[in-house]
C-alpha positions as CSV (number, residue, x, y, z in Angstrom):
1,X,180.3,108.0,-70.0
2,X,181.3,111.3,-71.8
3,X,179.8,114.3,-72.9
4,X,180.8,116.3,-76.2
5,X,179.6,120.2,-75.5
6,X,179.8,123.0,-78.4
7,X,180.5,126.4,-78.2
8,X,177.8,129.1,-80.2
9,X,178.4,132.0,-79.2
10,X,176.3,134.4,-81.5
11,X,173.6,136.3,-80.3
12,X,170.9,138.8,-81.7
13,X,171.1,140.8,-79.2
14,X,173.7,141.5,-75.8
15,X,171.7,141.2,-72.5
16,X,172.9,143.5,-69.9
17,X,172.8,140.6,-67.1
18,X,175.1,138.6,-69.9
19,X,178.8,137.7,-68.4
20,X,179.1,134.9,-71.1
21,X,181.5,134.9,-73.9
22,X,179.1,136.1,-76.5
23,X,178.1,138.8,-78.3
24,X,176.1,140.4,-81.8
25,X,179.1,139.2,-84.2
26,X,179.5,139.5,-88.2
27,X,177.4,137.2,-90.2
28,X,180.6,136.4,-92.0
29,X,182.5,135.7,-89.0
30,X,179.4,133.0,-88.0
31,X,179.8,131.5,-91.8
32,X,183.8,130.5,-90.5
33,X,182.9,129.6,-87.3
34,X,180.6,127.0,-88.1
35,X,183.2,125.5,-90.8
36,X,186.1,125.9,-88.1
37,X,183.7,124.5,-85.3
38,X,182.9,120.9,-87.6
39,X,186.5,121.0,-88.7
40,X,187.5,121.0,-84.9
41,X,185.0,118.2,-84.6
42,X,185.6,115.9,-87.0
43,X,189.3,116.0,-86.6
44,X,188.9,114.9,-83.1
45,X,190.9,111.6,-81.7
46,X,187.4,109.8,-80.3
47,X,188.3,107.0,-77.6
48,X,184.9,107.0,-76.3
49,X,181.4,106.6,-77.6
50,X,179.4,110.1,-76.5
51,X,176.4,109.4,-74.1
52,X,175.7,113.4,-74.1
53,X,175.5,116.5,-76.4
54,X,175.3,120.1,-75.1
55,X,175.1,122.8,-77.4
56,X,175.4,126.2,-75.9
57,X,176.0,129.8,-76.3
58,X,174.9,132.4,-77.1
59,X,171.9,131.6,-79.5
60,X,172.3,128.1,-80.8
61,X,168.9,128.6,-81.8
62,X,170.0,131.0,-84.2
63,X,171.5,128.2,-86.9
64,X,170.0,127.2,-90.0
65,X,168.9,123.3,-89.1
66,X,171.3,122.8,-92.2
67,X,174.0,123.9,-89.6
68,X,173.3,122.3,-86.7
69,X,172.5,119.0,-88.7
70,X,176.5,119.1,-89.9
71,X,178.2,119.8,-86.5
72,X,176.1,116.6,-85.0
73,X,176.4,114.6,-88.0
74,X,180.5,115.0,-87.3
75,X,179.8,113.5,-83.5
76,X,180.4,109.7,-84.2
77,X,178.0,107.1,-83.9
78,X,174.3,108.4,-82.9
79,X,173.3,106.8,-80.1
80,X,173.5,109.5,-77.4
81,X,171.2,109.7,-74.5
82,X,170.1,113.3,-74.1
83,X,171.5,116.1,-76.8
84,X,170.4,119.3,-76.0
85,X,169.9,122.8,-77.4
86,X,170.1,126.3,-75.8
87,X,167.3,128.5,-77.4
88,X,166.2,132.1,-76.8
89,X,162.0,132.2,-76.7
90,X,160.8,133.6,-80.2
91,X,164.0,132.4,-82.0
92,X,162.5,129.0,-83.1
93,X,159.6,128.5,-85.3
94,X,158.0,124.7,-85.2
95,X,159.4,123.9,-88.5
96,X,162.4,124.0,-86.7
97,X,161.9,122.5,-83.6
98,X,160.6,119.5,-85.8
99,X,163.9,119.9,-87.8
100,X,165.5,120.0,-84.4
101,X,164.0,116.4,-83.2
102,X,164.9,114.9,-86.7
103,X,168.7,116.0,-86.0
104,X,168.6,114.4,-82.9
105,X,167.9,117.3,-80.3
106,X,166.1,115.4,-77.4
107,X,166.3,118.6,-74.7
108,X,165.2,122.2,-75.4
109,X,166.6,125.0,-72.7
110,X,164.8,127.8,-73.4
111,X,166.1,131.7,-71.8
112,X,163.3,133.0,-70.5
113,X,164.6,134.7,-67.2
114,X,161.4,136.6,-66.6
115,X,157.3,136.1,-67.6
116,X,157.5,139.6,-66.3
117,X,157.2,142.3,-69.5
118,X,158.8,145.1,-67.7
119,X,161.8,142.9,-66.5
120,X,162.7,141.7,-69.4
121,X,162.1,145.4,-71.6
122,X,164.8,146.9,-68.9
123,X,167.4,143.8,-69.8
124,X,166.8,143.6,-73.5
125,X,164.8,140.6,-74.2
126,X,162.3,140.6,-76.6
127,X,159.8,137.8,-75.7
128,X,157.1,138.2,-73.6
129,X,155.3,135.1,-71.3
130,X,153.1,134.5,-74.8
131,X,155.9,133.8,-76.6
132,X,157.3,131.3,-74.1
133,X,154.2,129.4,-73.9
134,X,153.9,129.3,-78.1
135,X,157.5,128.1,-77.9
136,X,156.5,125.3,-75.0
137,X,154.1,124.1,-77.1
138,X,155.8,123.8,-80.4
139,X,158.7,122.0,-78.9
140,X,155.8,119.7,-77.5
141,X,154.2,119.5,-80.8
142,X,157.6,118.4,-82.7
143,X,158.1,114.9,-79.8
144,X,160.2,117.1,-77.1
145,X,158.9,117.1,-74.0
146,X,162.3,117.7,-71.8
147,X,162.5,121.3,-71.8
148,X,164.3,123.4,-68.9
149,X,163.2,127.0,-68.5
150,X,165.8,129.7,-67.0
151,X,164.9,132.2,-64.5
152,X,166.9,134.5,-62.5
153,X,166.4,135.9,-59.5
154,X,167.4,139.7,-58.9
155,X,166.5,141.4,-62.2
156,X,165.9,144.9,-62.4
157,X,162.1,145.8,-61.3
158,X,162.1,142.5,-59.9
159,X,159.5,142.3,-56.8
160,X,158.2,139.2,-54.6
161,X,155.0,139.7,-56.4
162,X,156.8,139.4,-60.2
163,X,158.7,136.6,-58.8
164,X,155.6,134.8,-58.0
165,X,154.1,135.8,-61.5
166,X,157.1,133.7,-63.0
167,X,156.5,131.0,-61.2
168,X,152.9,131.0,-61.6
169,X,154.0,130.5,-65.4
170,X,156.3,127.9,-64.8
171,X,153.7,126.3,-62.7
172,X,151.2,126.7,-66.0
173,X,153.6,125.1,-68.3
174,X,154.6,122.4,-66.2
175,X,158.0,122.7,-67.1
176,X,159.8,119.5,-66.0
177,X,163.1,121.2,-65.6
178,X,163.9,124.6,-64.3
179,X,167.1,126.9,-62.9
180,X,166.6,128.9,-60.6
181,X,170.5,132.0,-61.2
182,X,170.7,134.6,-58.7
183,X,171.8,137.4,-60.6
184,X,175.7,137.4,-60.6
185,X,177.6,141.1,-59.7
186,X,181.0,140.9,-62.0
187,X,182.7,142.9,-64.7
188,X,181.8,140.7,-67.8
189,X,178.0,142.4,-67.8
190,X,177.3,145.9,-68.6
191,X,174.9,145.7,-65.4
192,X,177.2,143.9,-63.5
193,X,179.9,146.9,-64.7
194,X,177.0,149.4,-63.4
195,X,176.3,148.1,-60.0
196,X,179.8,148.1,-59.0
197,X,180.5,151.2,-60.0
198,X,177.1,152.5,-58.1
199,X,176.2,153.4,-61.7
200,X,172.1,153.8,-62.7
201,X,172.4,152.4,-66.4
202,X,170.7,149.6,-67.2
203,X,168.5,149.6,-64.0
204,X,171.0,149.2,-61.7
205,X,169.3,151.3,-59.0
206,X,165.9,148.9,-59.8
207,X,167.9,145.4,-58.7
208,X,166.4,144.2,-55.8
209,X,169.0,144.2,-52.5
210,X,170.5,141.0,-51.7
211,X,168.6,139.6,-49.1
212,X,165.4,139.8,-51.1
213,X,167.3,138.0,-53.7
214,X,167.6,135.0,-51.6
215,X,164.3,135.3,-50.4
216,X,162.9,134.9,-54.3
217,X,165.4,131.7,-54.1
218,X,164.1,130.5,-51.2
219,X,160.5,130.9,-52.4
220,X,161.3,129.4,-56.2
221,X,162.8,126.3,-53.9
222,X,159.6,125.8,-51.9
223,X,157.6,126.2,-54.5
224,X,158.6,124.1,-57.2
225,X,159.1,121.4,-54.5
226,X,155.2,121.6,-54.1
227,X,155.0,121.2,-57.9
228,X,157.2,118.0,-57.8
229,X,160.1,119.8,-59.2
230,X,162.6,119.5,-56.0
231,X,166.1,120.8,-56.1
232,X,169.1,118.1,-57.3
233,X,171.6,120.7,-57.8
234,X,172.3,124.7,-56.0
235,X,170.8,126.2,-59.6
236,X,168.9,123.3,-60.9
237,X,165.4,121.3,-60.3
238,X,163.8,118.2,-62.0
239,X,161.1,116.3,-61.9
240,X,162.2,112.7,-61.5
241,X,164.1,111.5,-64.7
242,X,164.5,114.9,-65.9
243,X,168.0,116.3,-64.1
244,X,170.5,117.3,-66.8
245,X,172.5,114.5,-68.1
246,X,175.0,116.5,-69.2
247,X,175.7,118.6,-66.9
248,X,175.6,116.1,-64.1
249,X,178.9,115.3,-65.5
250,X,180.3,118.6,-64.3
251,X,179.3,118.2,-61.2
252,X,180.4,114.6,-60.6
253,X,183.5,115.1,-62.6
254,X,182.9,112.5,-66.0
255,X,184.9,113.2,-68.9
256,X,183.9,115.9,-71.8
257,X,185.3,117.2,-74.7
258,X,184.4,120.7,-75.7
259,X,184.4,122.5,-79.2
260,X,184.5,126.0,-80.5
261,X,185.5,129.5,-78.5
262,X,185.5,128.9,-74.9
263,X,184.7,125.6,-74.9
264,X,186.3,123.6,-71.9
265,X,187.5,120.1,-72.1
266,X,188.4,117.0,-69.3
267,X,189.4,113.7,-69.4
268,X,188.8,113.1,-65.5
269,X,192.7,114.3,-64.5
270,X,193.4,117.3,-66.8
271,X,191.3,120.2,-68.1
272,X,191.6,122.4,-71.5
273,X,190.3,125.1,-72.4
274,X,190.0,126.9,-76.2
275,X,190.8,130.8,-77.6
276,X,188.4,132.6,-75.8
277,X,186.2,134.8,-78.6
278,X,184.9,133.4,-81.9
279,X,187.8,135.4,-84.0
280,X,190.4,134.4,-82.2
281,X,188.9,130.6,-82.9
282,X,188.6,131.1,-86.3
283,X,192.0,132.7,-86.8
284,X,193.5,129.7,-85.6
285,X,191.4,127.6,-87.7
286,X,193.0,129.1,-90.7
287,X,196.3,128.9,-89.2
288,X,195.5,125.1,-88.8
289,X,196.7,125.1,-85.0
290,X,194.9,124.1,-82.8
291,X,192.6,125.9,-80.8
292,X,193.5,124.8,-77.0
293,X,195.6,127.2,-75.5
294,X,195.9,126.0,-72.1
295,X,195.6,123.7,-69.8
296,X,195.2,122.8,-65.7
297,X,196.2,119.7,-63.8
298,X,193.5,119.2,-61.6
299,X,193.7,118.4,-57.6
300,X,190.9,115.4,-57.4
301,X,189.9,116.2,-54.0
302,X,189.6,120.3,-54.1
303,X,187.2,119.8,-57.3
304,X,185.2,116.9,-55.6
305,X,184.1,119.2,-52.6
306,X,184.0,122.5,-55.1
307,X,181.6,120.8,-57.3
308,X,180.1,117.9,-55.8
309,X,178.6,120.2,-52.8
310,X,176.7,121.9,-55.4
311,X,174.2,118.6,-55.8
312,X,172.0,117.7,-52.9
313,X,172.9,113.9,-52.9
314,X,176.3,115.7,-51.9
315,X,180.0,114.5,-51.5
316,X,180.9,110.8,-50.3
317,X,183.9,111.8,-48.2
318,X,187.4,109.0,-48.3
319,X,188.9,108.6,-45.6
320,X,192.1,111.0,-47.1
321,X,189.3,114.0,-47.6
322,X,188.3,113.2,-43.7
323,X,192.1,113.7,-42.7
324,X,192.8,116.6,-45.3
325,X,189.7,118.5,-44.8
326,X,189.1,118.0,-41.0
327,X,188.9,121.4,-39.8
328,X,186.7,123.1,-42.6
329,X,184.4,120.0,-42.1
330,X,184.2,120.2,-38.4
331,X,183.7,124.3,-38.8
332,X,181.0,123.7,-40.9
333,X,179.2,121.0,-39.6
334,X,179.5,123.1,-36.3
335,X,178.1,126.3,-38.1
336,X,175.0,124.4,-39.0
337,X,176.5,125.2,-42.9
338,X,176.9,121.5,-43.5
339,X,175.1,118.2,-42.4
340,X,176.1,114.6,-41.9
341,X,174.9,111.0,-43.0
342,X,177.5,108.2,-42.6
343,X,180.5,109.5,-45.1
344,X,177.7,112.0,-46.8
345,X,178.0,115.2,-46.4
346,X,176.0,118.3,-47.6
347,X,175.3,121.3,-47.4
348,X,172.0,122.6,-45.5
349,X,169.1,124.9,-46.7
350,X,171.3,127.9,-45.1
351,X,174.4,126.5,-46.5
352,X,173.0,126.3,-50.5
353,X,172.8,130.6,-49.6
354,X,176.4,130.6,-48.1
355,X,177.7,127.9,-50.8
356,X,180.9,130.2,-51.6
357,X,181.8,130.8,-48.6
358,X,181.8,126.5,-47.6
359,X,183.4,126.1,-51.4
360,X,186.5,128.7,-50.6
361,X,187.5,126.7,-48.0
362,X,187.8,123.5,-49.6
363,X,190.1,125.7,-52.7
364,X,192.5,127.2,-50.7
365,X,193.7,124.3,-48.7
């Protein structure tokens, strides 16, 4: 079944580890958005009843209930199985988490990224473990208990000691859903900027080398396992019954429709993609063109490995992916970077830390 995800991509603030599509934007621009993001909705061609919502960003948790209550009200017929909402901790109060539930938010991912006060001072956030466990507690308090909590591994400051301090939290809160990023070196964050340039800015010189990075990973892995919140996915761990809906149609390739800047679409052969920043979105809006302004043919069996390696069930190989893949396979189940059950394969605890290097193969081909 399909999966509708919208695009929000204001924020209060600009976090240095951010490479997302977001930014601090003008409160007018936001006023346009959200009337070009429910025209864009409600002018869509539905062949399909959605069984998910995803509303990301940015700070979704930024809109009025007023607002978000519109764009879901323009989703057609109700009945979805998990919606959810990204939220920053300390952006909510639980008027509106209860406003949330009544709207038909089911799922609260809250950006917490650190329990640690200095790490999150040096990357901008302003919450501190408090507020997370005040926000934990007033999405409880409204009827939502599925709530995923971010963390990334590699921040500034970050030691093995703070690590375990963050998971001590997550252990307190008995979050039933967590990811676990390792922080990502590119150009589209202002850190990311800094540590390629061998810049000190935004505590570049503080981020932990890489091997201690994986070692956090490794130690978030084994201990969330021992909490009953194993691994389903390279980034993401669930207690039973928990996993992302939604995003488990990434991974296993189900159809979604996307809205608003950014926003990526599929129907299982083709992908989409929108205008890239919210001004460009709107612009076209009040053009009244449409905002798509591309889109990608997809090779089935390149995206089944790409994607479907990231989740620990793994990939059911055909007998065409055994003939066309036969020598990264055998490489990699000789390098110990992949393992075999039947037609399963996966990849192994030391793979999950190589994954790019098993998922370039599979791209190039």
């Amino acid at each position: 079944m399909p999966g509708v995800y919208i695009s929000y991509p204001f924020c209060d603030q600009k976090c240095s580890y951010c490479n997302f599509a977001s930014d601090v934007l003008p409160r007018e621009l936001e006023q346009d958005y959200l009337k070009a993001l429910e025209s864009e909705i409600r002018c869509e061609q539905w062949q399909w009843t959605p069984e998910t919502v995803y509303i990301g960003g940015g700070t979704p948790s930024k809109m009025t209930a007023v607002a978000l209550a519109r764009l879901l009200d323009a989703i057609p017929d109700r009945t979805w199985s998990e919606a959810t909402i990204e939220a920053a901790p300390g952006s909510f109060t639980p008027e509106t988490a209860r406003g949330w539930r009544e709207a038909g938010i089911t799922r609260v991912s809250l950006g917490v990224q650190s329990f640690v006060t200095r790490e999150l001072a040096q990357t901008g956030r302003r919450h501190n473990a408090e507020t997370v466990a005040s926000d934990v507690a007033a999405l409880h308090a409204a009827g939502i208990g599925n709530i995923n909590i971010d963390l990334i591994a590699g921040l500034p400051h970050q030691t093995a000691a703070s690590w375990r301090e963050s998971l001590d939290w997550i252990e307190r809160l008995e979050a039933p859903h967590v990811s676990i990023y390792m922080l990502e070196v590119d150009e589209d964050s202002r850190l990311g900027r800094e540590l390629i340039s061998l810049g000190a800015r935004y505590g570049a010189g503080a981020v932990p080398p890489e091997d201690q990075i994986a070692d956090m990973y490794e130690t978030a892995v084994d201990r969330l396992a021992s909490m009953g919140v194993p691994r389903y996915e390279i980034s993401n761990f669930a207690r039973p019954g928990f996993e992302s809906r939604h995003n488990l149609k990434y991974w296993r390739r189900e159809p979604y429709s996307g809205f608003g800047a950014d926003a990526h679409s599929f129907d299982g052969l083709v992908r989409r993609r929108n205008v890239e920043t919210a001004a460009e979105y709107v612009e076209f809006w009040r053009r009244g063109e449409s905002p798509c302004v591309g889109q990608t043919t997809c090779d089935a069996g390149e995206e089944r490995f790409f994607v479907g390696l990231r989740l620990s069930e793994g990939v059911r190989a055909t007998a065409e992916d055994w003939r066309r893949f036969a020598a990264p396979i055998a490489r990699h189940l000789d390098s110990g970077l992949l393992e075999r059950e039947g037609d399963v394969l996966r990849l192994t605890r030391r793979g999950v830390l190589l994954s790019n290097e098993v998922f370039q193969e599979f791209v190039t081909l």
